[in-house]
Backbone bond lengths (Angstrom), bond angles and torsions (degrees), N, CA, C in turn:
res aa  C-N    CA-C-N  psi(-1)  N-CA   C-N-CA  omega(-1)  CA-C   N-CA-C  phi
1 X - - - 1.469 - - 1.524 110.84 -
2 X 1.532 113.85 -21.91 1.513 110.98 -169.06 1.398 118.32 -80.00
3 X 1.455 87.46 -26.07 1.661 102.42 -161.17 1.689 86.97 -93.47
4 X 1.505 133.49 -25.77 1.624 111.02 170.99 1.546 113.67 -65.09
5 X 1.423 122.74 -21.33 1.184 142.77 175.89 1.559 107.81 -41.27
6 X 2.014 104.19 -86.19 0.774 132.03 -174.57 1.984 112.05 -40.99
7 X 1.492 94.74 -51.58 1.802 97.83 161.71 0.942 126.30 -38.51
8 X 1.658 115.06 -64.09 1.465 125.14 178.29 1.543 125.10 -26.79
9 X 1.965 87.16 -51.57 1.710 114.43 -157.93 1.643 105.92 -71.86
10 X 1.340 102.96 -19.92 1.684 121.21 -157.69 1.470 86.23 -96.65
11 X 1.625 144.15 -49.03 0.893 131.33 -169.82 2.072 111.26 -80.24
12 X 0.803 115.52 -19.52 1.716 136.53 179.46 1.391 104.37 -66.15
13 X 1.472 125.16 -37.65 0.896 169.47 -135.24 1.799 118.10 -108.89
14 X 1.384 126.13 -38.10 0.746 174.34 -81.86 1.611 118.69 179.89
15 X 1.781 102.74 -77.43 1.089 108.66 -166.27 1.869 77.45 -84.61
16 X 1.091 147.12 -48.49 1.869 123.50 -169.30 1.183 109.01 -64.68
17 X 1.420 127.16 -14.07 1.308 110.41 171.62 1.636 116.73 -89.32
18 X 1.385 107.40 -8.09 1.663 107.00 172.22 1.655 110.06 -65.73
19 X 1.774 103.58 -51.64 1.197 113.27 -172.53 1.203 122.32 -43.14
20 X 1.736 116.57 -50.23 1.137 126.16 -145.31 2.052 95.94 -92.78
21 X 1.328 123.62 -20.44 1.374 148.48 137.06 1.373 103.47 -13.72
22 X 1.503 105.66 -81.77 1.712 130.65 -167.15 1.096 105.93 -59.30
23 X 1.402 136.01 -60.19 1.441 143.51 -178.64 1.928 99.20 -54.39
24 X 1.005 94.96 -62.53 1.628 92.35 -156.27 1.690 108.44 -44.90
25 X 1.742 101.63 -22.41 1.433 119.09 -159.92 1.645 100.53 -78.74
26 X 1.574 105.11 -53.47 1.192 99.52 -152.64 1.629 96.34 -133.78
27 X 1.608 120.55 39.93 1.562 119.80 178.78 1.439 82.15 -93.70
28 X 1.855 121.77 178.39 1.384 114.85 147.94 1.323 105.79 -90.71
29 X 1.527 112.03 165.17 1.534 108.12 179.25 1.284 116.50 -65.32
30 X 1.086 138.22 150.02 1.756 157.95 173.06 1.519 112.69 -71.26
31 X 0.965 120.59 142.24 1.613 128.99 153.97 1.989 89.43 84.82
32 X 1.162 133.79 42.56 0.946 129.09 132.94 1.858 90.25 95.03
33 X 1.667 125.41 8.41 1.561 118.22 -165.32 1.908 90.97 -106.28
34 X 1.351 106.62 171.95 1.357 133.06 -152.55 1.239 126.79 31.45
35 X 1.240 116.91 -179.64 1.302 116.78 -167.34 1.970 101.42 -114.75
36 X 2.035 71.66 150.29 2.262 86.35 161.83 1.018 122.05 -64.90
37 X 1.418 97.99 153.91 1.331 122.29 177.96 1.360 133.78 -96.92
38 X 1.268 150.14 -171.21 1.114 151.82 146.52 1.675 109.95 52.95
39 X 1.477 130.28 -123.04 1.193 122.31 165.01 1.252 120.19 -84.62
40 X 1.397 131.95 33.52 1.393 149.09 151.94 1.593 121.48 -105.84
41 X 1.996 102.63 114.45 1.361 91.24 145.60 1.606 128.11 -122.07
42 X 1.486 114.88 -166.12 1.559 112.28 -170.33 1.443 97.00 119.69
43 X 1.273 112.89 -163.23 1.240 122.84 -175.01 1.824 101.01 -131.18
44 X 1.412 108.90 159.85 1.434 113.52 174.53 1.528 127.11 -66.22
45 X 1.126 138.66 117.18 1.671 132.23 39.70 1.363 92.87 -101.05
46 X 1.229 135.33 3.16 1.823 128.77 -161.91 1.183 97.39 -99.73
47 X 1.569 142.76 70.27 1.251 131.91 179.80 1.745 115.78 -72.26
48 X 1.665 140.85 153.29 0.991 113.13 176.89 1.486 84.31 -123.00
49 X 1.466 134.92 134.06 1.444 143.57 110.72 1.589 119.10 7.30
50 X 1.426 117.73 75.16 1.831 96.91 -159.67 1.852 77.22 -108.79
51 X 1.289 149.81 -21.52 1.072 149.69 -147.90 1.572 124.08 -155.49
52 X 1.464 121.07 176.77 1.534 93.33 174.47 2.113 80.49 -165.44
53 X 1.442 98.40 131.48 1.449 96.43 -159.20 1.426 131.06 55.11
54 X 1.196 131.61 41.05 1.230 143.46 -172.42 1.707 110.59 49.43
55 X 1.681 126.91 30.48 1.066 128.22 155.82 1.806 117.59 -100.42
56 X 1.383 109.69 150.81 1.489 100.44 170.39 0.976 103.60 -78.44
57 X 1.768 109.64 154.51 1.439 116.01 154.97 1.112 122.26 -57.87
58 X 1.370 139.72 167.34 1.667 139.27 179.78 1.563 95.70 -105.77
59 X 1.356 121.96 123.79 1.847 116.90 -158.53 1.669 81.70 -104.11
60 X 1.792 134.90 -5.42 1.210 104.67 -174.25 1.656 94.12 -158.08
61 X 1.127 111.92 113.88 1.643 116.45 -156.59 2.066 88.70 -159.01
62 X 1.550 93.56 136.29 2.022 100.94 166.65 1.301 96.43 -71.02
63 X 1.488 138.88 -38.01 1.360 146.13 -173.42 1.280 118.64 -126.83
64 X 1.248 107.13 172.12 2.221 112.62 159.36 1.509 76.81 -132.95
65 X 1.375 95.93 160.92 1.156 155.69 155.82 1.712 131.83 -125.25
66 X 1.527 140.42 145.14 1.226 128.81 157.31 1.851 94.55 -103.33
67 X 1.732 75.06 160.98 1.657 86.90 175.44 1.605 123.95 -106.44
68 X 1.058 118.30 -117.61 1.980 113.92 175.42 1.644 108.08 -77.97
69 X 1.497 100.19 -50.91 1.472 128.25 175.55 1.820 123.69 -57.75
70 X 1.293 99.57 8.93 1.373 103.77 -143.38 1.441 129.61 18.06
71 X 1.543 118.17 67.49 1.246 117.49 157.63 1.371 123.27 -102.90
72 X 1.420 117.59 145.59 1.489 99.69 170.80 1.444 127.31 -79.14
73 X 1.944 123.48 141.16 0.612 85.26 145.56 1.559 104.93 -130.94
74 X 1.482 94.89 -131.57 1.866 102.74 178.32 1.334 110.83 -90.48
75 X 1.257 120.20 167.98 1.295 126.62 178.43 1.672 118.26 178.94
76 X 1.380 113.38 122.98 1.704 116.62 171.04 1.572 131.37 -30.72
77 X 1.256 122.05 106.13 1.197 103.18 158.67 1.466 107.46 -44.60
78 X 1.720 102.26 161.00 1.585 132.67 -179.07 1.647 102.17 -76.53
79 X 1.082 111.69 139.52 1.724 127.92 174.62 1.770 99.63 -46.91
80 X 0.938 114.37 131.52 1.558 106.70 167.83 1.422 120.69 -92.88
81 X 1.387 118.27 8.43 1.710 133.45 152.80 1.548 108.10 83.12
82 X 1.078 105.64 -151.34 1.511 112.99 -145.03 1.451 105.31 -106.71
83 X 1.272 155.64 162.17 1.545 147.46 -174.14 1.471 119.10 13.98
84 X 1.349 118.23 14.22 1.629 128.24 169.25 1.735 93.79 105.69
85 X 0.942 97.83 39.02 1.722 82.00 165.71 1.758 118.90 -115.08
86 X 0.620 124.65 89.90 1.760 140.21 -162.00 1.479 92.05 -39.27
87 X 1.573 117.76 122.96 1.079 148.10 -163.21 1.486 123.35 24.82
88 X 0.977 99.03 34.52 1.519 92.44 162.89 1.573 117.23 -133.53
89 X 1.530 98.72 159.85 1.363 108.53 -177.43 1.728 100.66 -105.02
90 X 1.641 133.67 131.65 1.292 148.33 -169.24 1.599 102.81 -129.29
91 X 1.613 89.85 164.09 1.536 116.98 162.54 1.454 112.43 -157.62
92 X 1.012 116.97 109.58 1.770 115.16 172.29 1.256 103.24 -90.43
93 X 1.653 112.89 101.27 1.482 109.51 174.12 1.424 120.71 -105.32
94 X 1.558 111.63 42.22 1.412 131.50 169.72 1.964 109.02 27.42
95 X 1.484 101.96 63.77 1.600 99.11 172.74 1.447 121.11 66.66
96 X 1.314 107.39 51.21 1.637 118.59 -176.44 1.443 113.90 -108.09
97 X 1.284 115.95 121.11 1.855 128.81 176.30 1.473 83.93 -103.08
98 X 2.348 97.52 143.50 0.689 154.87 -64.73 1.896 77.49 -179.03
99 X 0.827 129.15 70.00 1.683 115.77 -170.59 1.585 116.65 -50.85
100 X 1.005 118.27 160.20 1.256 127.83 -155.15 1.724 93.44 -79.10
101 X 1.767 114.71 135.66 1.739 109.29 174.10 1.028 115.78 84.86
102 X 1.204 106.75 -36.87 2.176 103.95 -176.19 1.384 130.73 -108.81
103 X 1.330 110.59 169.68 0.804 125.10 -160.47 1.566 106.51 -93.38
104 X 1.265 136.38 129.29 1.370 125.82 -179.17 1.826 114.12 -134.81
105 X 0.847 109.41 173.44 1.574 127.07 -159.31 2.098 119.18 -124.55
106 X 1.301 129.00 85.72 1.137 114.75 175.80 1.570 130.59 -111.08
107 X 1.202 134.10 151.89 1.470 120.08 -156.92 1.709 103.46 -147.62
108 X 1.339 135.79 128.83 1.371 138.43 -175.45 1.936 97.15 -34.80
109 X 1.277 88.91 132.20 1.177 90.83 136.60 1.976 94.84 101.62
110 X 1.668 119.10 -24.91 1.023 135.99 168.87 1.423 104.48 -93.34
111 X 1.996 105.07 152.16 1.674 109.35 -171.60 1.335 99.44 -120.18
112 X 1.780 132.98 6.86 0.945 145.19 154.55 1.358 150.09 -108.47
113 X 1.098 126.63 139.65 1.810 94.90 -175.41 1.428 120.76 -106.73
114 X 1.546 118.28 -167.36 1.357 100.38 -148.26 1.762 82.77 -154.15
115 X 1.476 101.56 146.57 1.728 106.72 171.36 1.348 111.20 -94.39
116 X 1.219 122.49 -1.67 1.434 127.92 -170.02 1.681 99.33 -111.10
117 X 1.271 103.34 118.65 1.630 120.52 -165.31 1.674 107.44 -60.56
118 X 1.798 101.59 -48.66 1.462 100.63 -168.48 1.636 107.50 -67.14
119 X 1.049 118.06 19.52 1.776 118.10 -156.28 1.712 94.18 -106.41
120 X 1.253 112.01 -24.65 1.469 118.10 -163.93 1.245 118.74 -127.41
121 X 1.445 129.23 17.43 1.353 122.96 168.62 1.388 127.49 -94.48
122 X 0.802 110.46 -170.44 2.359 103.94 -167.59 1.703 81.34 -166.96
123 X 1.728 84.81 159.54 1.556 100.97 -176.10 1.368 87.70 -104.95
124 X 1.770 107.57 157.02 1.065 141.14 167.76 2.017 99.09 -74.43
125 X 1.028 118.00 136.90 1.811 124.26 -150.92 1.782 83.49 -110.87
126 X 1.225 125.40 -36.97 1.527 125.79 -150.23 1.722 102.04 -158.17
127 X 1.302 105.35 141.49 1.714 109.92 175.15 1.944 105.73 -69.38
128 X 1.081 105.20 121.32 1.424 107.22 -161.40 1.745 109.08 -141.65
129 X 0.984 117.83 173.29 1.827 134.36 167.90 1.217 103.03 -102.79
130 X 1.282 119.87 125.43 1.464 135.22 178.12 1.683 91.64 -102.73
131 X 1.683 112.07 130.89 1.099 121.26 172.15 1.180 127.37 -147.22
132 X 1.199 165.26 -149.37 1.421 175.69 135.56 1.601 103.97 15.17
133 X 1.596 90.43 81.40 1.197 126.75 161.55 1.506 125.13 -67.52
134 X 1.704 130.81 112.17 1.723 122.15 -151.15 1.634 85.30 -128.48
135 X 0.792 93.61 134.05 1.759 100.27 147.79 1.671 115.96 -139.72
136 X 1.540 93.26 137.45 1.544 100.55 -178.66 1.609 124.92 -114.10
137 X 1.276 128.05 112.47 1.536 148.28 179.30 1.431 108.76 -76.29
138 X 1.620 106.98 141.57 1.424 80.29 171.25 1.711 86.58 -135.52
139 X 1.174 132.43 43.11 1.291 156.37 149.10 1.664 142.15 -115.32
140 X 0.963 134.71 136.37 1.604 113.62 175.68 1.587 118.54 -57.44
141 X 1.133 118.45 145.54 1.651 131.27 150.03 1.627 110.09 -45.62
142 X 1.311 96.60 122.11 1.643 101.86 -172.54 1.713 99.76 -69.82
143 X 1.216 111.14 157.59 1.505 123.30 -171.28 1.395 116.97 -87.49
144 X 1.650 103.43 -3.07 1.379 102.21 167.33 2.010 114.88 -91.91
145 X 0.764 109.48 -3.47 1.228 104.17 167.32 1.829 123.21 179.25
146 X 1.388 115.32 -179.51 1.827 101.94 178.96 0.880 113.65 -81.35
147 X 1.339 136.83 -171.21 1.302 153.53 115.31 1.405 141.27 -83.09
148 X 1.349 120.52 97.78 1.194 106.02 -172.81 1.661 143.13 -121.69
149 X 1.320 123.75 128.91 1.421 119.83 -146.80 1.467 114.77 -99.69
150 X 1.258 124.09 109.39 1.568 112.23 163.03 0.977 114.63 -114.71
151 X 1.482 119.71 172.26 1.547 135.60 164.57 1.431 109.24 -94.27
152 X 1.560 124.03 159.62 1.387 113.52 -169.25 1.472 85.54 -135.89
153 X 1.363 125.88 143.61 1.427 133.80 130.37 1.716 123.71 -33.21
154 X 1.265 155.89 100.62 1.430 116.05 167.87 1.325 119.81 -107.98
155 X 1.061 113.33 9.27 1.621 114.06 175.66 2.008 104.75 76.60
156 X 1.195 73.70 -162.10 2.057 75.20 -175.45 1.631 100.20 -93.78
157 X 1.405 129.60 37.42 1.388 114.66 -171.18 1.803 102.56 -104.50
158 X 1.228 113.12 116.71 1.322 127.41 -163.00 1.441 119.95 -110.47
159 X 1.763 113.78 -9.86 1.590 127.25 172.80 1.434 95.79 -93.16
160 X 1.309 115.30 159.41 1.817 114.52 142.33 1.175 94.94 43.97
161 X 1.276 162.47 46.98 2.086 126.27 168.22 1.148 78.74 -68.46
162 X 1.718 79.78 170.39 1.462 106.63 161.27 2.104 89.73 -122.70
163 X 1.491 87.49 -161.82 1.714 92.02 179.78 1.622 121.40 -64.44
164 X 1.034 121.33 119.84 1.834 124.92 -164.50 1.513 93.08 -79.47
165 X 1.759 111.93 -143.88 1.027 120.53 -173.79 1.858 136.71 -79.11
166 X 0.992 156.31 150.96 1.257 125.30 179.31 1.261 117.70 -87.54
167 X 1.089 132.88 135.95 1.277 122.20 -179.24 1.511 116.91 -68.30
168 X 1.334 115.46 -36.26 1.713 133.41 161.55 1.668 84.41 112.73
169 X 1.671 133.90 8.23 1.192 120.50 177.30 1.586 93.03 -81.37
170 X 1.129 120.88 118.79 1.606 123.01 170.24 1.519 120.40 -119.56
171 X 1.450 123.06 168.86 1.331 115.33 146.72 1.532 110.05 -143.20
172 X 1.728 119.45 137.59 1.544 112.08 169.69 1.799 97.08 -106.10
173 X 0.705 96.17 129.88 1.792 132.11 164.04 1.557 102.64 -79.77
174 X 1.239 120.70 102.41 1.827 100.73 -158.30 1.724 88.62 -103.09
175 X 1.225 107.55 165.82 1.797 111.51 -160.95 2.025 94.16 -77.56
176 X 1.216 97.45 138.48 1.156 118.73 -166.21 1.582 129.08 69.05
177 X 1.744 112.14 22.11 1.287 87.80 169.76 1.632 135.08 -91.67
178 X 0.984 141.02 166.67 1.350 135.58 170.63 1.596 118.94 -42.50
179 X 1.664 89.29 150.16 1.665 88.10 -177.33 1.281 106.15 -78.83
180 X 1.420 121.76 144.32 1.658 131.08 169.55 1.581 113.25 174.47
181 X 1.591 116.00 -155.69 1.802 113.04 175.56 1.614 104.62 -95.55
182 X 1.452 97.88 143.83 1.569 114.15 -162.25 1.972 87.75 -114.49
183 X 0.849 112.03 171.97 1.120 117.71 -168.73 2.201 122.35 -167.74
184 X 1.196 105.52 143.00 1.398 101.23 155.90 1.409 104.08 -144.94
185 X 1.689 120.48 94.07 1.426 117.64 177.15 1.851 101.26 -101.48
186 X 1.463 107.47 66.31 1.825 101.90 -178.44 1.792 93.08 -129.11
187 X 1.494 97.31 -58.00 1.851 121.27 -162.88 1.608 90.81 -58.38
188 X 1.250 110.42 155.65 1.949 126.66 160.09 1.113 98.80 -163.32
189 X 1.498 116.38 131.62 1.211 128.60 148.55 1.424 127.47 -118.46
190 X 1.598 117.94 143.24 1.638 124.03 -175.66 1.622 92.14 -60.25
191 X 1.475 102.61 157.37 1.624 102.50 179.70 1.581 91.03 -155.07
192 X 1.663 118.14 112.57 1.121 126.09 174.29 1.613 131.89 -50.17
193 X 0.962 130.67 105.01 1.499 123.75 171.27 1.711 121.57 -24.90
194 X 1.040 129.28 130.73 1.250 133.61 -140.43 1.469 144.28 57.88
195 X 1.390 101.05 -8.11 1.685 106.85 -172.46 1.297 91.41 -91.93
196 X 2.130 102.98 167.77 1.213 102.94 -156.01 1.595 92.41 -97.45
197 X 1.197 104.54 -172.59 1.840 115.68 169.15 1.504 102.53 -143.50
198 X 1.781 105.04 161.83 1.261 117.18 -170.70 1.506 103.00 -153.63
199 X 1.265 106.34 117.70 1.548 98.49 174.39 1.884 107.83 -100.56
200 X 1.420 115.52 145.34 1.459 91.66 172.71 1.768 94.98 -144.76
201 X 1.424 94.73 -177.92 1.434 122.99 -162.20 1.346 112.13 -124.73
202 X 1.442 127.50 108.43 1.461 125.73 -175.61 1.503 94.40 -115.11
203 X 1.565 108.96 119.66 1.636 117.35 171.32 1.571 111.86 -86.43
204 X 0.911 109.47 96.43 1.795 105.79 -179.03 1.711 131.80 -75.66
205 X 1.218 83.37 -3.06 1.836 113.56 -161.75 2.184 83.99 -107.29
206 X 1.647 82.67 149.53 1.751 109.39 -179.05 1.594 115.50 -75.69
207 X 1.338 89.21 3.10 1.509 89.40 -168.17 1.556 96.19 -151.92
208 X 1.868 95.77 146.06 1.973 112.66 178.06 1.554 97.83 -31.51
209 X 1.171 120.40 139.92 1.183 149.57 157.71 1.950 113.55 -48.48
210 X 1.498 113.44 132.39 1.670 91.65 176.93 1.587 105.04 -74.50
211 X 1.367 102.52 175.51 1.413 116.94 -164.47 1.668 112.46 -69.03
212 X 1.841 103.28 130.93 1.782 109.62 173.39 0.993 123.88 -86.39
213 X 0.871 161.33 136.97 2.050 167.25 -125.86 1.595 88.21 -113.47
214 X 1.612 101.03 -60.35 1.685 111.80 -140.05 1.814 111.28 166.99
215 X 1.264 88.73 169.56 1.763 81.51 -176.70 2.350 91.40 -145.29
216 X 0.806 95.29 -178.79 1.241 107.86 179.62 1.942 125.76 -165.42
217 X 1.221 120.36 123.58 1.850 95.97 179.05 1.723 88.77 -150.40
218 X 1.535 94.16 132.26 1.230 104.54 161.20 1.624 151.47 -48.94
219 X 1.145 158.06 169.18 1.528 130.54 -122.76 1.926 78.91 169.90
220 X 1.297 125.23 54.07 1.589 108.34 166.25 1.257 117.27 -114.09
């Protein structure tokens, strides 16, 4: 009986010294001493949340987002565009040709165009993706030559520019095609918040251009 005793006492014995082992190892400390761990800092019981998967939080963002990693981060709301049309930038230029040879200039919000560059640019409102660029005809492309549409980068230059960067969003209107919507939904370019933009119009054909509806390009 003594020696089942003595077992008992040895195993009782045993298991409080595991416990008190385990705790010391892996309790957090009490009464407010050492410090967090992992994606916690501060000190104990006041842990602070500074991260989540070894990313910081973003403490000042219009949005979150996660990324591949699922971390969050920050990121812009989308431009809410031009006369209320959610991201896009427009011009309704109510059936306007394109003068014959030149080069012309159009910008939201104008129903005419203009050969003088500084006359027609608009600021970029938000750092954004420029995309799916439309223009709509409601005539054929004269057969003497194309039409062709890009968007320009211009940077912050607000005297004199001349032509800035291309965005590579283009469209050719090739001479004689049918009237309808022309399009480049492939090209995107980042477009910095504050820089300017320029869309223009090269008439390649000897003669006024048939008539443009409007153009439209996205801003997300």
């Amino acid at each position: 009986m003594g020696t089942i005793m003595n077992r008992i006492k040895s195993l009782l014995l045993l298991a409080i010294t595991c416990t008190v082992f385990l705790t010391a190892q892996y309790s957090p400390p009490r009464g407010g001493a050492g410090s967090c761990a992992g994606d916690l800092t501060g000190t104990y019981p006041n842990c602070v949340v500074s991260q989540v998967q070894g990313a910081v939080i973003p403490t000042s963002a219009s949005a979150l987002a996660t990324d591949s990693n699922k971390h969050l981060i920050a990121v812009s709301l989308p431009y809410t565009g031009t006369n209320g049309n959610f991201g896009n930038f427009t011009a309704n230029l109510g059936i306007l040709n394109v003068p014959a040879s030149t080069t012309q200039y159009s910008a939201p919000g104008n129903t005419a165009f203009s050969t003088t560059l500084a006359q027609r640019m608009w600021l970029a409102p938000q750092n954004c993706i420029l995309s799916n660029l439309f223009v709509a005809t409601n005539s054929n492309i004269n057969a003497g030559g194309s039409i062709v549409v890009t968007l320009y980068d211009q940077g912050s230059t607000t005297v004199s520019p001349s032509i800035g960067t291309s965005t590579g969003i283009t469209i050719t209107m090739a001479a004689g095609a049918a009237a309808g919507i022309f399009s480049d939904q492939f090209d995107t370019y980042t477009i910095v918040r504050g820089n300017l933009l320029a869309l223009q119009f090269v008439n390649n054909a000897g003669t006024n251009s048939g008539g443009i509806i409007g153009w439209s390009v996205e801003c997300q």
